[in-house]
N, C-alpha and C positions, 0 to 999 in steps of 0.2 A: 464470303457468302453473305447479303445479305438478309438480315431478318427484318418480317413485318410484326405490330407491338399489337397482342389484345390482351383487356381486362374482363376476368368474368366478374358479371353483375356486384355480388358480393363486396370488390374492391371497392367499385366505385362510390357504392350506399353505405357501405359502415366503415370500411377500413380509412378510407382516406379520410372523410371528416373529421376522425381522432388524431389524426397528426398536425403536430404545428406548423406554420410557415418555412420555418427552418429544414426542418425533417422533410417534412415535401418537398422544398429545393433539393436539399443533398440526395433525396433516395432519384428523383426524379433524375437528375445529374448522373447521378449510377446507373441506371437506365440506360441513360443515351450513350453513356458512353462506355461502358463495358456490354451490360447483358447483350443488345444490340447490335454489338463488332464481334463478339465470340464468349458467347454463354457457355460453352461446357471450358472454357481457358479461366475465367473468373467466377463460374458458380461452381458448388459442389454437390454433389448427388446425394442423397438420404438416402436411408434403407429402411429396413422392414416393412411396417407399415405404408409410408411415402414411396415408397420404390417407384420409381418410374419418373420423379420428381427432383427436382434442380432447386438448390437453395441460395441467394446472394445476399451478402454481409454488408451491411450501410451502417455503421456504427451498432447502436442497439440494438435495430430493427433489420427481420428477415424476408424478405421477398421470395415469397416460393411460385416456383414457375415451371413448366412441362414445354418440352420441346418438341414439336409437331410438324418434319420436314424445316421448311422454314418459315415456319410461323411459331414468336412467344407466345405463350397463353399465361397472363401472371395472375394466379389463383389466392393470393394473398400477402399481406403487406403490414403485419404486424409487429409490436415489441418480442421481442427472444424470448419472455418467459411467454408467453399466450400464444406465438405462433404455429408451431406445433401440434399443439393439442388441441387448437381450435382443425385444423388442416385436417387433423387425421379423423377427426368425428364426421367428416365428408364434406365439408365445407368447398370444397373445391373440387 
């Protein structure tokens, strides 16, 4: 199946700025090539709070994402201590 990629607003104005060149390669890499060919085979579901929500592992950093038919929505893109508890305040 495949999927089409969107970023809400949020990612694009805060989240990606704070990442380096590096980081931006590798997660963007991740992207293409996992979440894109089969997100629920390489991401993993949250709970409580997040429920309903898909999380993918790029080194330190978590991509959180909701799957909607076949459309990714990636709601955020931050370090693993901040990702979370930015997430869950509504940020996405």
């Amino acid at each position: 199946m495949g999927y089409t990629l969107s970023y809400h607003p949020f990612v694009k104005e805060k989240d990606l700025p704070k990442l380096d060149n590096k980081a931006k390669t590798r997660i963007k890499k991740a992207i293409e090539s996992r979440l894109l060919m089969a997100p629920e085979e390489y991401g993993a579901p949250l709970r409580k709070t997040l429920k309903g929500y898909w999380k993918l592992r790029v080194g330190d950093y978590r991509v959180v994402f909701k799957v909607k038919g076949n459309e990714i929505i990636i709601l955020a893109i931050l370090h693993r201590k901040d990702v979370y508890d930015v997430a869950s305040k509504g940020k996405g």
